[in-house]
N, C-alpha and C positions, 0 to 999 in steps of 0.2 A: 504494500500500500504506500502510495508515492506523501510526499509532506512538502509542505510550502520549507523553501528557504528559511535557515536560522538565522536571529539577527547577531550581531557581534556578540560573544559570550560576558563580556566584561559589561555591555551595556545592561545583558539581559540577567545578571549575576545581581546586577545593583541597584534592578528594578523590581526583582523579582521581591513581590508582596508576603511574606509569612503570615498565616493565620494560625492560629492559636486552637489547642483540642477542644476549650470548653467552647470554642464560635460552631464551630461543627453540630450540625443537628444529629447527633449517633447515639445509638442507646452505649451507655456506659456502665461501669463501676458494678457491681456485687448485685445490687439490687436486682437492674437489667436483666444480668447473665442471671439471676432466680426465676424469672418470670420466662424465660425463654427456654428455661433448662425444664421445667416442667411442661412447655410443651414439648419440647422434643425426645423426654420421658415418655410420654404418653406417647406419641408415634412411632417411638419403637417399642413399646408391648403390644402396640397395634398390629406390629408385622409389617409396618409399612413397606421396610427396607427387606425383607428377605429375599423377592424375588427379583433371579437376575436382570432381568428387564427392566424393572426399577432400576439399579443400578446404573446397568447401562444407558437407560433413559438422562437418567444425571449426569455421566459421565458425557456424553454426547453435551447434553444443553453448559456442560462448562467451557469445551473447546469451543461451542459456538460464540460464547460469551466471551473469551477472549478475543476472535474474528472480529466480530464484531463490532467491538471497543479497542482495538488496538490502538489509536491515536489517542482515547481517551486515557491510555493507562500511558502512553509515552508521557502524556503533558503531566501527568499526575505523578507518575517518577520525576520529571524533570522538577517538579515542581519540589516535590518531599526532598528526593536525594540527590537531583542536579546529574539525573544519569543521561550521559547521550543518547539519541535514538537508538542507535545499532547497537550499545549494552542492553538497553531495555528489551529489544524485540532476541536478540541470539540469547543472554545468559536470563532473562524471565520467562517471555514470552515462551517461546520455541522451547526451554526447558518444559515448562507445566506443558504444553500441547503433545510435544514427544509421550512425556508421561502417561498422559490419559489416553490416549491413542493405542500407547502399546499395551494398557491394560486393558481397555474396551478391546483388541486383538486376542488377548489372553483369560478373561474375566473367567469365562464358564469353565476352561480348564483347572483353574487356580480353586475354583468352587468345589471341586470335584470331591468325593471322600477317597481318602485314602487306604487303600484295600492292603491292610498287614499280612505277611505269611504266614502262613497256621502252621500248626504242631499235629501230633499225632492226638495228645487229646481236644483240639480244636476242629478239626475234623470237618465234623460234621454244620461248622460253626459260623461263622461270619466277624471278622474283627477290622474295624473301620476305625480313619482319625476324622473326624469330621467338624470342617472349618464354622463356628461357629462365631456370629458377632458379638463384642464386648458392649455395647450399649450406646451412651454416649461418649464424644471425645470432644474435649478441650484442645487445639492448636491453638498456641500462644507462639505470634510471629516474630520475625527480628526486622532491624530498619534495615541491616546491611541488605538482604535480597527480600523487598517488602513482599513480592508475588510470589514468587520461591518457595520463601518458605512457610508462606501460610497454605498454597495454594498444591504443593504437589503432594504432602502429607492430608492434605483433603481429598487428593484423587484415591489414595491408599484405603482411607477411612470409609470414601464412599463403599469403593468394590468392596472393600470384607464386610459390609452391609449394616453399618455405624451410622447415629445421627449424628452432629458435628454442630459444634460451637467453635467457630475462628476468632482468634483476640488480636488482629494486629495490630503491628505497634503505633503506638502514640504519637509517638513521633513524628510517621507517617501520614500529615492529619488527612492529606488530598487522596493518598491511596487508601486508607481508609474511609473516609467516605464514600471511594467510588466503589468500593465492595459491598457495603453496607448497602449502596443503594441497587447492585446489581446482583446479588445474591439473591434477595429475594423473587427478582426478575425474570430468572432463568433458572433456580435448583426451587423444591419443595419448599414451600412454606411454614411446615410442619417441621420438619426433618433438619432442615441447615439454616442458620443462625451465623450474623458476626456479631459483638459486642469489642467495646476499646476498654480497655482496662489499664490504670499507670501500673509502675514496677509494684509501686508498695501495695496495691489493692489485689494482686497476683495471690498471695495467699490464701487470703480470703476469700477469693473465687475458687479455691481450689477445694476448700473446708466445703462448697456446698456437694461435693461430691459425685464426681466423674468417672467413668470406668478404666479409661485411658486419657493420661495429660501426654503431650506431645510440647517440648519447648527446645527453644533454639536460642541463643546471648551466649552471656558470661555466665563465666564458673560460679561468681557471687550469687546470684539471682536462679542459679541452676541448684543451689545447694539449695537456696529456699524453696524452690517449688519441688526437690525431692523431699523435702521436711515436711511437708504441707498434705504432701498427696501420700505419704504413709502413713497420714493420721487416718487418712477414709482407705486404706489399702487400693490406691490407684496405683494402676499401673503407669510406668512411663518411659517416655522415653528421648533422651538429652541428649541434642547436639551441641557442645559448648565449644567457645572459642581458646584456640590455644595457640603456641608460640610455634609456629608450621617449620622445623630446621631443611633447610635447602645444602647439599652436596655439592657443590660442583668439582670432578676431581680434574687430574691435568691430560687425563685421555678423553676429551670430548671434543665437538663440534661448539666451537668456541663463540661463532657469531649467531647459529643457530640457539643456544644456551642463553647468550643476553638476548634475545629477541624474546622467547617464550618464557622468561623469566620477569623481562621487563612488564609483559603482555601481560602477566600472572597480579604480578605487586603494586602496578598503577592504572590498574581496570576500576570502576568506580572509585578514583581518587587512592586507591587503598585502603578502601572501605571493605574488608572483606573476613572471613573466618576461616576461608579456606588457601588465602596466597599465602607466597612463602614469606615467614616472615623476617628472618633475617638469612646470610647465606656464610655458611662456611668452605671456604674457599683455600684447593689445596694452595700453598706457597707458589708453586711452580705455575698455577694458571693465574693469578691473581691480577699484573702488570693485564694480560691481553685483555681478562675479563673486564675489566673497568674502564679501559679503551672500546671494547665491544658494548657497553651497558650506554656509554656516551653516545656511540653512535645510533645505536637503537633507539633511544631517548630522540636524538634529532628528529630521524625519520618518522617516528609515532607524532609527536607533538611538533614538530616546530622548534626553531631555534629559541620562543615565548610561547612556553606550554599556556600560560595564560591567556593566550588569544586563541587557544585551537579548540573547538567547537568538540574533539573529541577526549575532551580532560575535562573531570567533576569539579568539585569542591567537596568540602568538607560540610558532615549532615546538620550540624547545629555549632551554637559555641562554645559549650560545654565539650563537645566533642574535637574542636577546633583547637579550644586554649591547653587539651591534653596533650596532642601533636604536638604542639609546638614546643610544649616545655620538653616533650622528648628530647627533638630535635633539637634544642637549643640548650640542653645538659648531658648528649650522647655524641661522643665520639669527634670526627675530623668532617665536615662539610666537603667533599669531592664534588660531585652534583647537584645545583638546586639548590637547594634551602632559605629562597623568597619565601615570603609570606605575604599577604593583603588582611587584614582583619577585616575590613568594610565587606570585602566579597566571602571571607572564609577558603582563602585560597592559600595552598601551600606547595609550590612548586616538586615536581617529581625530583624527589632526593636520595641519592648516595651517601654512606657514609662509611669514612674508612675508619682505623683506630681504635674502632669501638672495642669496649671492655667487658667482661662478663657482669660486673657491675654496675653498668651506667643503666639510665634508667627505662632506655629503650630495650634492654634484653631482662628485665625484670616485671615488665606493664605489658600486656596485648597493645599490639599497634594496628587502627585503624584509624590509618594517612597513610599518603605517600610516599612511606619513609624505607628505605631499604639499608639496615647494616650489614657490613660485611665485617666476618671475622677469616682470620688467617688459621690455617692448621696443617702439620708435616705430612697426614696422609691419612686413608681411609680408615685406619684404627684410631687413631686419635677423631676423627668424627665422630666414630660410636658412641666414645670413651664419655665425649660432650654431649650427645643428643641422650645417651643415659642417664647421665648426671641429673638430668632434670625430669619434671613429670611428663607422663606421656600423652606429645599431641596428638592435634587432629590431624595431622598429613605430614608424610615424611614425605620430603624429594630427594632424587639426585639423578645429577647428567653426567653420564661416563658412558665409554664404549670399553670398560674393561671389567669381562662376566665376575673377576675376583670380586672386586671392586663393588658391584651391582650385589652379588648375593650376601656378601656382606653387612653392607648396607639394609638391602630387604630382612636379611633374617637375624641379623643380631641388633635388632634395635625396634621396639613396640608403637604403636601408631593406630589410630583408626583407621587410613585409609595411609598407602604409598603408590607413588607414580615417577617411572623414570623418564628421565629426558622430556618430561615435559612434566606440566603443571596448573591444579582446578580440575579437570577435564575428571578425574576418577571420581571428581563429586556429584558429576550429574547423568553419568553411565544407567540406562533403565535395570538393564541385566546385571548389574554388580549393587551391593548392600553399602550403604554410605550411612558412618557413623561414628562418634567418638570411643573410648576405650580409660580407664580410671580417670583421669582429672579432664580431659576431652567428651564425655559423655557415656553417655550407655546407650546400648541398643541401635539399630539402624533401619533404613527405608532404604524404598526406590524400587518402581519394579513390583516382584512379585514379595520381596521381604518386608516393602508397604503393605503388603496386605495381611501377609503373617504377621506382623505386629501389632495392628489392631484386628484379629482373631485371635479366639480362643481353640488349640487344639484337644477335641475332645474324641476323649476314646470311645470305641461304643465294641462290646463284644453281644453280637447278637447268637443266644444259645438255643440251643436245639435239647428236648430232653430225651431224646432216643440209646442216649448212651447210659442211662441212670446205673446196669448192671456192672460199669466201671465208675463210677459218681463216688457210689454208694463208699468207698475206702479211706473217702476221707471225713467222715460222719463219724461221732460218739456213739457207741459206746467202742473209744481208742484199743486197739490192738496190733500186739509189737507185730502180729503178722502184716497185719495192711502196710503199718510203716515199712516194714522192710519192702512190699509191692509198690508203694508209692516213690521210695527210694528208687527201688532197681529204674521202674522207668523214667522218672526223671533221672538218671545216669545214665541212662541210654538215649534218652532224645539230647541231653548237653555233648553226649559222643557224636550225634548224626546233625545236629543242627545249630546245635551253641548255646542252648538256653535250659532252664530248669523249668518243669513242670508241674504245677499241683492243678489234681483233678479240678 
């Protein structure tokens, strides 16, 4: 879908009007989320959601709704988080539609029961896992990917046959509202629900009790909605922001590396959970690599990434005045490090020197900010990315397999990808998710849909066999035991498992 010309960024940066969440007409806060949460209680005891058609019925009218609004959600990023068109339509857009797409492909397969192997005394029996829905869910979105992340954990929610409460972020007030207003327009009115909720009222919606929370931020805010939701035994499940450690060793493609590295860390300003977030860089490649980081920097932005139409800003100035003090108590300035406060603009930055103490390798960084640290080799990167808690994404760029499986397997991460970077976060077919201080649990695909299902066993029995039943009934005899024994010894010899009648 074509778009009228942008006008100069710096014009449109300094005119660009901020409204405020309470100007927005959107149901809010604890109360809201009660009154919505009991209907969409009630439509799922109704059975609303069971049948697959359902589903797929929603799932269809969500892709249409993004079709169909797709300029409306461009102006509404651009407006919330200053994303250029072609971030908004490739890493939003085009993510959730992928999504829905290949699960409307997949739905009725994914539905299926799962037909277990039988035993000798199963026989005659039937033993199914059968995907059952968890009730309602809570999605509580993040401002870094406002459509993202509320929106492809709803594609999930729908297929496993979930009502759904979406909470995005606050922050976001333009893309919030425009959900709120389109939600109801194209999904069930019974069934899906958004409400805004700030950080601190997050508990307290949680306390009314949901069957699965779904939340995506920081580690701070991820402990409290784990606290919250095992007061009502919710299930959950947490994507949190972490310190993403990037490789690069001295066996790679050098300019191919700063291109897909630069592409990774100053894609929405650097607004992000999943770029790399600082780069440890062997000795021996470090000189070309920051001559290759400079030049890829020209050619993405311009010699004044400030005038170039495809460079953010930074999302508020709480989130602004963070960066900057980064950047201005970390390390050696190589690249960048303008700033604008009127605009929220922080030029795409390098920085050498940095220390394991300064305060960019100790805070999540969402800005523009790229440090590099120096290290003698691949062991010594481990050494470091262990040292600390485990992120959400390992990288590293090398063409040497030592090197690579190294890296892969001695060091823990929710998601890893070599030689390039992001891209394992939004793969339909692979599970994306954090791992101890990065999160728990994961989506995407069909592992969206086992998460919000419940797998339920069902042994369906036959009583034809009661003349072998009967051995394992009172009144106890060492004879039966010894019969019960023998054959369970003998099906663990032919099939691996133990048996009781």
């Amino acid at each position: 879908m074509s778009s009228p010309p942008s006008p100069s960024p710096t014009r449109w940066f300094k005119a660009l009007r901020r409204t405020r969440i309470e100007d927005v007409c959107l149901k809010s806060g604890a109360a809201a989320c009660s009154e919505v949460l009991k209907r969409a209680r009630a439509a799922f005891r109704a059975r609303r959601t069971a049948q697959d058609s359902f589903r797929l019925a929603q799932l269809e009218a969500l892709v249409r709704m993004l079709m169909d609004h797709e300029c409306d959600f461009v102006d509404a990023l651009g407006r919330d988080v200053h994303k250029p068109r072609f971030e908004t339509v490739m890493s939003e857009l085009m993510t959730v539609k992928n999504e829905a797409l290949h699960t409307i492909s997949n739905l009725k397969k994914w539905m299926e029961p799962q037909r277990i192997e039988r035993n000798w005394a199963t026989a005659f029996d039937e033993c199914l896992v059968v995907n059952e829905p968890l009730g309602v869910v809570l999605i509580i979105g993040s401002w870094t990917s406002p459509l993202q992340l509320c929106l492809v954990p709803l594609v999930g929610a729908i297929a496993a046959g979930n009502c759904v409460i979406i909470s995005p972020s606050e922050t976001c007030t333009h893309t919030a509202e425009l959900l709120h207003r389109l939600i109801p327009a194209y999904l069930d009115n019974e069934c899906f629900h958004s409400v805004v909720a700030a950080a601190h009222e997050i508990p307290e919606i949680i306390d009314l009790k949901f069957d699965h929370v779904f939340f995506s931020g920081d580690k701070e805010n991820g402990i409290k909605v784990a606290q919250a939701a095992a007061r009502t035994l919710a299930r959950v499940t947490l994507v949190l922001s972490g310190k993403n450690p990037c490789y690069v060793d001295s066996q790679c493609d050098i300019n191919t590396t700063a291109r897909r590295i630069t592409w990774a860390r100053f894609h929405n300003a650097g607004q992000s959970a999943v770029a790399p977030d600082y780069i440890l860089c062997h000795v021996d490649a470090k000189e070309n690599l920051l001559q290759a980081l400079r030049c890829a920097l020209q050619q993405f932005y311009g010699t004044d990434p400030r005038e170039s139409r495809s460079f953010g800003r930074i999302v508020n100035e709480e989130n602004f005045n963070k960066a900057k003090d980064q950047l201005c108590r970390s390390g050696k300035v190589f690249i960048g490090g303008q700033v604008n406060e009127m605009e929220r603009y922080i030029a795409p930055t390098v920085l050498t020197e940095v220390v394991e103490s300064d305060p960019i390798m100790q805070q999540d960084v969402f800005g523009p900010i790229l440090p590099i640290l120096t290290v003698q080799d691949a062991d010594e990167a481990v050494t470091f990315i262990n040292s600390r808690e485990r992120p959400l994404c390992v990288y590293a760029y090398s063409s040497n397999n030592k090197v690579i499986s190294k890296i892969m397997n001695e060091t823990s991460s929710g998601s890893f990808c070599l030689n390039d970077s992001v891209l394992q976060s939004v793969m339909v077919g692979m599970p994306f998710g954090g791992v101890g201080a990065s999160g728990m649990g994961s989506y995407h695909g069909q592992y969206s849909f086992d998460a919000f299902s419940h797998k339920k066993s069902c042994l369906l029995r036959t009583t034809r066999i009661e003349c072998m039943t009967f051995l394992r009934y009172p009144p106890y005899e060492d004879r039966n035991l010894s019969l019960v024994s023998l054959a369970s010894s003998l099906n663990l010899k032919s099939q691996g498992w133990c048996t009781i009648l």
